[in-house]
N, C-alpha and C positions, 0 to 999 in steps of 0.2 A: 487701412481698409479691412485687413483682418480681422480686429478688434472688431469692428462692427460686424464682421459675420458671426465671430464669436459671440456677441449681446443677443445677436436673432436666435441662436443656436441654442442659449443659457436660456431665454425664452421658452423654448419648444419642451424644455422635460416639465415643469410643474403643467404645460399646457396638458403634456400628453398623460401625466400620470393620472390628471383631472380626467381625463378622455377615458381612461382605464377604468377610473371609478365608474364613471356611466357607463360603462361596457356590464360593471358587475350588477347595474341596477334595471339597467334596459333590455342587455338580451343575457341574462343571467346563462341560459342553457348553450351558451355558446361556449367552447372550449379555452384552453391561452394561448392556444394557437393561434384562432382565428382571431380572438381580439388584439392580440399583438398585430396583426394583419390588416386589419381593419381600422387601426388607428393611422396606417400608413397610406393606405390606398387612398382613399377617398383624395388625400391631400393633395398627391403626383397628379390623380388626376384633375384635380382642378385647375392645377401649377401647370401642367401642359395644356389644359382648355383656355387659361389665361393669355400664356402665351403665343398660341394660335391664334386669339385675338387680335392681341397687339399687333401681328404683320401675318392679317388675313390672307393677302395673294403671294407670299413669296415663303412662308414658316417651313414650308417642304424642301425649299433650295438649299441644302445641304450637300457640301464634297464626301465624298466616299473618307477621308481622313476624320474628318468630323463626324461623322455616323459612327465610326469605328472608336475613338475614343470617349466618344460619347457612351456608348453603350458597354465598353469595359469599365468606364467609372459608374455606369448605372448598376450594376453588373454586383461589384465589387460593393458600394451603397445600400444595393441593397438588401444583400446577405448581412450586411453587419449592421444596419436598423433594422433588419426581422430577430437577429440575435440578440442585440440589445435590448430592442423591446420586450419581448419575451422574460430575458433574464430579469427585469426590472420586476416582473413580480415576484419571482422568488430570492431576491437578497435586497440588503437595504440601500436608498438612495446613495447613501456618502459610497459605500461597496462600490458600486456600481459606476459613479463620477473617478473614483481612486481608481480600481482597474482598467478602464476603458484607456486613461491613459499611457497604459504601457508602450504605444505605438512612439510616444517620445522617445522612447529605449530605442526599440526593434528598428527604426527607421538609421538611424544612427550606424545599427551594429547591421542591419544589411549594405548599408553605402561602404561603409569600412570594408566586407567583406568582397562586394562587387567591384569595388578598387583596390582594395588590396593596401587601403593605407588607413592607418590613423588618425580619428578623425580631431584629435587635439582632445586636452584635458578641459579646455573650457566647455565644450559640447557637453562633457557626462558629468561636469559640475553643473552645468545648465539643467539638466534634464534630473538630475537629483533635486533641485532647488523648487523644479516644478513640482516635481512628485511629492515634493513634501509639503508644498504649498497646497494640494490638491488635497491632501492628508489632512492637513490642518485646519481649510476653510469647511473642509467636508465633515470634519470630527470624526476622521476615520475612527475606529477600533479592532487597534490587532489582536486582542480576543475573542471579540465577531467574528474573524475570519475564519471561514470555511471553505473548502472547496465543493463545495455543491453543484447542482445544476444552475444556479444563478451566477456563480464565481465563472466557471468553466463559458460558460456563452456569453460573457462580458468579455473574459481573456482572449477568446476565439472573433469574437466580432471585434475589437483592436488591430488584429492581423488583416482585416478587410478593409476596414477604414485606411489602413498603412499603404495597403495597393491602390487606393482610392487617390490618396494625398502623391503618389510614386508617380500613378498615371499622367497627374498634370503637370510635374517635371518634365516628363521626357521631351527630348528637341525633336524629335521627328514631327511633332504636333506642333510647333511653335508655331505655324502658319495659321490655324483655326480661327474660328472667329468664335468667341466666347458666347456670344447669345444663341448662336448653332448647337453647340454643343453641350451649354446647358438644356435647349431643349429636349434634344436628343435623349441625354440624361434623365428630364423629368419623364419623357415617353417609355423609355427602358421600363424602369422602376413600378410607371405607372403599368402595364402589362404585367410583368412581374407580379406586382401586388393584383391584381384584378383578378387573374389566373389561380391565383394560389387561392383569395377569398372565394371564388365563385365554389372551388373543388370543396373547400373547407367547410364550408357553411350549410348548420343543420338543414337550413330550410329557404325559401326565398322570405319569408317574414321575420324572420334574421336582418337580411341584408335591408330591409325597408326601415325595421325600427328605429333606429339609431337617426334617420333624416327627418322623424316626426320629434323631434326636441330641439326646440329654439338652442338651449345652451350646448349639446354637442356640435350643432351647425356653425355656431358661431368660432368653438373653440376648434373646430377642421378647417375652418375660411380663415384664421388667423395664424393656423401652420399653414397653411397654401400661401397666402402673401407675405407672410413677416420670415418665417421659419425656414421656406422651400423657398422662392420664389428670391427674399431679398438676400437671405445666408448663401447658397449657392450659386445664384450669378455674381457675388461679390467675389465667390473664393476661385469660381473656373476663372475669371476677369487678371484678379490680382496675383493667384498664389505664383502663377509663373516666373512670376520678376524676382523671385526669391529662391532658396532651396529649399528640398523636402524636408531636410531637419531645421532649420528655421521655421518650416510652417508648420510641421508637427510639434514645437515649441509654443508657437502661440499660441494655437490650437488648443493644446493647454491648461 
C-alpha cells in the first residue's frame, strides 16, 4: 500500500513544477515565496473541503489524541513542502529527488541513538542501495553539487518530513482513527498555507489569477485528489503496521 502512496507522490512533482511554470506566466510579480506557497494551499484546501463532504454531520468528531497528532504531522508537512517547494527552484530536479532522501539516513541514526542500539548492517546497506538508486534513476551529478540555497532547504525539509514519518510510529496514537487524523492534517496544513499566502501576496489579484486558467485548476484538483487526499490517507492508514525506517525506506 506504500508503493501506491509512493506512485501518487512520484505524481505530484512534474504536477507541481508544471504549477510553477504557470505561477511564472500568470502572476509573474509574485515572489518564490509566495508561489512555492500557492502551489500548496489551494490543494489542503480543497483535500479538507473534500473531506468534509464525505462525512458532512460527523467530520468535526475528533478525540483530543487525533487533533493532536494530526496537527504535529501537519505541522511537521508542512514546513518541509514549503521548503521543498521553494528549493525546487533554485537547484535541479535530480538535486532535489537525491537530497530529500536523506531522511533514509537520519531516521535510522535517530532510532539507534534514542535506543541506544545498533540498528544492524542490513538497515545502512539498505539505505545506501536506495541512495544510490535515487542517484542513478535521478542522474544525479556530483559536480553539480553545490550547497546553495536550493541544497540547504532540500537538506532541511528531509529533517521535517523525518518527524513527520516518526510521528505515525509512536504507540501512544495507536488508537486513532486514520481518516480523523488525516483530516485533521489536511486542516493544519491548509490554515498554515492560507495564512502565510494571504500575508504574502502582492495584491488580492494575485490570489484571483491563478483560478481563471482551466489548466492550473485542473492541475491543483489533481493534487487535491490523487496527490493529498489518495497519498496521505494511504500512508496515515498503513505506515503504522511497519517501522519508521522501513517506511522511510520505501518512501524512497
Amino acid at each position: 500500500m506504500l508503493l501506491f502512496a509512493n506512485l501518487f507522490w512520484g505524481l505530484s512533482f512534474p504536477v507541481i513544477k508544471a504549477v510553477m511554470l504557470l505561477h511564472g506566466v500568470l502572476i509573474p510579480q509574485a515572489g518564490s515565496w509566495f508561489s512555492a506557497i500557492y502551489t500548496v494551499a489551494p490543494r489542503f484546501l480543497l483535500a479538507s473541503a473534500v473531506l468534509m463532504a464525505l462525512r458532512p454531520f460527523d467530520f468535526w468528531k475528533v478525540t483530543r489524541g487525533e487533533v493532536k497528532q494530526g496537527v504535529i504531522i501537519g505541522l511537521f508537512s508542512s514546513v518541509g513542502m514549503l521548503l521543498q517547494n521553494d528549493a525546487m527552484q533554485f537547484t535541479a530536479a535530480s538535486t532535489s529527488a537525491f537530497l530529500t532522501q536523506f531522511y533514509a539516513i537520519l531516521i535510522p541514526i535517530y532510532v539507534a541513538v534514542r535506543l541506544r542500539r545498533h540498528p544492524g548492517w542490513t538497515v545502512w546497506v539498505c539505505c545506501a542501495l536506495v541512495l544510490a538508486g535515487v542517484a542513478v534513476l535521478g542522474r544525479f551529478d556530483w559536480r553539480e553539487m553545490h550547497l546553495g540555497r536550493g541544497e540547504w532547504e532540500t537538506l532541511l525539509c528531509s529533517v521535517f518530513f523525518m518527524g513527520q514519518i516518526l510521528t505515525l510510529e509512536r504507540p501512544e496514537y495507536a488508537g486513532n482513527r486514520p481518516d480523523r487524523v488525516t483530516f485533521v492534517m489536511f486542516a493544519t496544513q491548509a490554515v498554515v498555507f492560507s495564512v502565510l499566502a494571504l500575508a504574502l501576496a502582492p495584491d488580492a489579484a494575485t490570489l484571483a489569477a491563478p483560478w481563471r486558467n482551466g489548466a492550473w485548476v485542473a492541475f491543483t484538483v489533481a493534487l487535491a485528489l490523487v496527490c493529498t487526499i489518495g497519498a496521505f490517507s494511504i500512508m496515515v492508514a498503513w505506515q503504522p503496521r511497519i517501522t519508521a525506517t522501513e517506511a522511510g525506506l520505501i518512501y524512497c
